[in-house]
N, C-alpha and C positions, 0 to 999 in steps of 0.2 A: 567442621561441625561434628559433635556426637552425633554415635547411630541412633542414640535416643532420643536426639530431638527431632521436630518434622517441620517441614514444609508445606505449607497449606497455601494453593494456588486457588484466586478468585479472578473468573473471570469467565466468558461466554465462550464455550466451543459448538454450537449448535447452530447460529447463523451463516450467512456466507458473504458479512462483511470481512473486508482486510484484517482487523483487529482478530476478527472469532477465526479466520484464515490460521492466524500463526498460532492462537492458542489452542486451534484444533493440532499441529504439529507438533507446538510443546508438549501436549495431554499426550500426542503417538507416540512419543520418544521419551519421554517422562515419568508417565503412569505408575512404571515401579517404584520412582524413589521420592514422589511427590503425591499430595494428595491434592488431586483434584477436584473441584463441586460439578460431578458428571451427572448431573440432574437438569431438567426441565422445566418441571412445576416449583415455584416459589416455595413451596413446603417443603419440598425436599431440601432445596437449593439450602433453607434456612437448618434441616433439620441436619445435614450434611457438615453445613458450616461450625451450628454449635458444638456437634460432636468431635471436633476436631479441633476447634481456636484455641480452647485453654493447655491444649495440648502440643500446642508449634510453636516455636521461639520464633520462626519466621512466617511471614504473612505477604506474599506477591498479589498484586494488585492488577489488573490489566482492564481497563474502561474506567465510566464513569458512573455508573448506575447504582442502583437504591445501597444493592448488599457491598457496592467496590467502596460507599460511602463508610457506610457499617464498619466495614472492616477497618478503614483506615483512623476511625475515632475509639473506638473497642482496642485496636492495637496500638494506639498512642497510648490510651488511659492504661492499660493492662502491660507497658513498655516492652511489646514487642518489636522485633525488627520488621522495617517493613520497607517492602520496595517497590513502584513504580512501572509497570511500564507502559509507556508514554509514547502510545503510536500515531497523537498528533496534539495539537496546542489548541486550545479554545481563545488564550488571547492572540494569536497570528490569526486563526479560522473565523473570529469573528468579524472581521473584514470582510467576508463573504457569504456566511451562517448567520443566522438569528439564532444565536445560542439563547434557552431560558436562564434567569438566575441562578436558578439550581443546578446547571450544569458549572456555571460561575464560580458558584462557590462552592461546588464538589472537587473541582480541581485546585482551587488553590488550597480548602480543607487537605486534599492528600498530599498534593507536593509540599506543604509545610509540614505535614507528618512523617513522611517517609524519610530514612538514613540513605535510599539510595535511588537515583529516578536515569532509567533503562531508554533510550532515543537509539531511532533503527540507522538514520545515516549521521557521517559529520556535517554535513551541508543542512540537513536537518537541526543539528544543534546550533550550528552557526545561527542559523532563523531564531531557531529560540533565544539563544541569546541575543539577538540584536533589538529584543523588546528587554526595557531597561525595568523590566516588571521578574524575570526572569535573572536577572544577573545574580540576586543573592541565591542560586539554585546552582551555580556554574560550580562549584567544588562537588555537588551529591550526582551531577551528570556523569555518564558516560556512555558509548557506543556499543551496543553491538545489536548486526545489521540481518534484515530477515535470511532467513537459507530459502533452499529450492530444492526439490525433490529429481536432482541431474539426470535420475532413469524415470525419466517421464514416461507415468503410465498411459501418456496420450499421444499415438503414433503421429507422425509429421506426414509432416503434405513434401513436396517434392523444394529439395533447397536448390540454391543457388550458389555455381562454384566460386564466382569473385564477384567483387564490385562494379556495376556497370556504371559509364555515363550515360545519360540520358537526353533526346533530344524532344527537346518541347514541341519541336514544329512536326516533327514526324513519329507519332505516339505511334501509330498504325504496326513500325517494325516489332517493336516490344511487347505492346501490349495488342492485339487486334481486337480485343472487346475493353470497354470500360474499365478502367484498375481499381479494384477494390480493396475499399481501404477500413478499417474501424478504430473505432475509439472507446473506453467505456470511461465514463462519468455524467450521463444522461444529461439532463439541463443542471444541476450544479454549478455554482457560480464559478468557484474555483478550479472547475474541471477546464475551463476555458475554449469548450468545444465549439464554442461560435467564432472563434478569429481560424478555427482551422476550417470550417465554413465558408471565410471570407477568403482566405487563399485557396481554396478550390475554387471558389465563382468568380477567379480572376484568371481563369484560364477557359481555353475555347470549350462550347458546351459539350458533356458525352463526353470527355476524359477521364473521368472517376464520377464515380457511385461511391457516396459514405454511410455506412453502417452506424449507428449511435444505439449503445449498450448506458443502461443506468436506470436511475430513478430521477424523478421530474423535479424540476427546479426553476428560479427564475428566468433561466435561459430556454427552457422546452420552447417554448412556442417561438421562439425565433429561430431555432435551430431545424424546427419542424418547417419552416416557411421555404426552405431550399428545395431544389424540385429534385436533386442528387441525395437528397437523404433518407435513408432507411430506418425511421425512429421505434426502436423494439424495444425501449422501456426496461423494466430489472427482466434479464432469465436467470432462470438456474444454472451454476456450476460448469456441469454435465454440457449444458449446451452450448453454452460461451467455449466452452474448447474446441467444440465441432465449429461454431464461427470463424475462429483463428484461423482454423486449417482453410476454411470457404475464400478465405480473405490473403489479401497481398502484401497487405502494408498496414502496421499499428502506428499511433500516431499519441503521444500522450503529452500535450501540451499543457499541461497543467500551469497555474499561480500561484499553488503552493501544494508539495505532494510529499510526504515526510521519506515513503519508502519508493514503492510504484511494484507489486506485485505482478499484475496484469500485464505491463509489459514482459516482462520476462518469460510470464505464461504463454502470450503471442508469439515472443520469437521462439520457442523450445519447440513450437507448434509451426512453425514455417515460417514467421511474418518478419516483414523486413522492419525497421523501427528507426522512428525520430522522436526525439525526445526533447522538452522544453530543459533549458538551463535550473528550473525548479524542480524537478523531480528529481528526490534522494540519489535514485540508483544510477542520473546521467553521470557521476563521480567517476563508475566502472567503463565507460565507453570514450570514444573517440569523439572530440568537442566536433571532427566535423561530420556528425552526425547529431550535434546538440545545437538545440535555438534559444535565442534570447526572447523572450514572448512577446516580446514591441517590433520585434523583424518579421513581420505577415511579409515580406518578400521573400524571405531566405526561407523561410518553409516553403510557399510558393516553388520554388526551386528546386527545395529533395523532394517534391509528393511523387518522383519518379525513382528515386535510391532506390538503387539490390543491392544489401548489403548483410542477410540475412546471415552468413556463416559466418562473418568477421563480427558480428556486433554478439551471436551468441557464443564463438569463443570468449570473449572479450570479458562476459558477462559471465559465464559457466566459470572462467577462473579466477574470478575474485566474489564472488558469491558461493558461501558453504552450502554443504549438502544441512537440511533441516537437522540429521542426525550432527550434525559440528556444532551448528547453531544451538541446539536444544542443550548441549553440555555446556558452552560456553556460558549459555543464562545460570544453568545448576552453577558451575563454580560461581557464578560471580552470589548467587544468593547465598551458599555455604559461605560465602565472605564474611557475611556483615553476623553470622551466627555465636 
């Protein structure tokens, strides 16, 4: 890429969903060689955008919303480069979302537009490619996977030196109070946090207590019906970290989960971790700490794993620091320039 040409990145860094998660990290690491729309108000957002579109040969894309629209038809008509990125599938998701049309046809509007479309794991791409809707998109894929911030500004609760076994009939030696455990995907379908439900209340009463982090979904109210559940709905940030540390064991059974931030957030923060065969980042760990989501036994069975320092080794080195990741996105956008 000339130093005369720019870089114009759309997309939310002021939420604190997973998407506006990494493009708040992009913007940290980024800022100077990219132009970001570091606005709030739709005025700005737009007034930001135009002063800068006719001015980018390249144009990154990150959601699905009014202006990620925008840009992706203004940058076809106008033949700029434009890339993608593609932090989860509306046709996989709609198996579990009621997606509107317009989210519909926002996505395939920019994946048909785009030279290059951005997917955070390989197991993620796999998914996407196994909808035969996606197959003419498999030459403009490729991977590269969220980072993590390894000097975590969030001290840890006390770890644990190795892997225990555990005995189901005598919880009392390990744990003397209830084991606490959390999840975050609230009632969401796809978060699948009612079958980790069903394998705690298949165990004797007062063994765990489960914390349930998220926003409401068709599953809340079932999830809410367990007398062991702790339903705290969306918090902020800030506080979901002080959670992790309160808590013993993450648990992300997900049905379909492209990347899985959260986890990684948990174990950095003490927690010990199981993870469904569907989320991205099971790729980085030891399969015998990964489930197959139709085995409510074999989860059933680790809700007692300590395996906190093996799973966040595990994790810590094959996951880049956010400053790796955020370069690796710049080259590959200077690519297509």
């Amino acid at each position: 890429m000339q130093s005369s040409e720019k870089i114009l990145f759309v997309g939310n860094i002021f939420h604190e969903s997973g998407p506006s998660i990494v493009n708040k990290n992009l913007y940290d690491n980024l800022k100077n060689k990219v132009v970001f729309i570091d606005a709030n108000k739709k005025l700005d957002k737009l007034l930001i955008f135009f002063k800068n579109f006719f001015y980018s040969n390249t144009i990154v894309i990150s959601g699905l919303g009014n202006l990620n629209l925008l840009s992706s038809l203004l940058g076809f008509l106008f033949r700029k480069n434009l890339i993608y990125l593609m932090h989860g599938s509306v046709e996989l998701e709609a198996k579990y979302r009621n997606y509107s049309l317009y989210i519909r046809l926002a996505e395939k509007i920019i994946m048909n537009c785009s030279n290059k479309i951005i997917c955070v794991s390989e197991s993620y791409k796999k998914n996407i490619l196994s909808k035969s809707y996606y197959h003419k998109f498999d030459s403009k894929l490729i991977v590269i996977a969220n980072g993590y911030d390894h000097l975590s500004r969030h001290p840890e609760k006390k770890s644990r030196s190795k892997n225990v076994d555990f005995d189901v009939n005598k919880p009392e030696i390990f744990f003397p109070k209830a084991r606490k455990v959390i999840s975050v995907g609230g009632g969401r379908k796809e978060k699948n946090i009612k079958s980790i439900c069903s394998a705690i209340n298949m165990l004797p009463n007062n063994l765990i207590e489960l914390t349930v982090v998220g926003p409401d979904g068709p599953d809340t109210d079932e999830i809410k019906s367990y007398p062991f559940v702790t339903y705290l709905g969306q918090v902020p940030q800030t506080q979901l970290y002080s959670l992790y540390r309160d808590n013993d064991l993450y648990i992300q059974f997900s049905l379909l989960e492209s990347f899985g931030l959260a986890p990684v957030e948990a174990v950095i923060n003490g927690c010990d971790l199981i993870l469904s065969s569907e989320v991205g980042i099971s790729e980085y760990i030891s399969n015998e700490f990964v489930v197959d989501v139709n085995d409510i036994n074999r989860l059933k069975e680790l809700l007692f794993i300590i395996n906190n320092e093996k799973v966040k080794e595990q994790l810590l080195s094959n996951i880049k620091t956010w400053r790796d990741c955020a370069e690796n996105h710049y080259l590959e956008w200077c690519e297509v320039c």
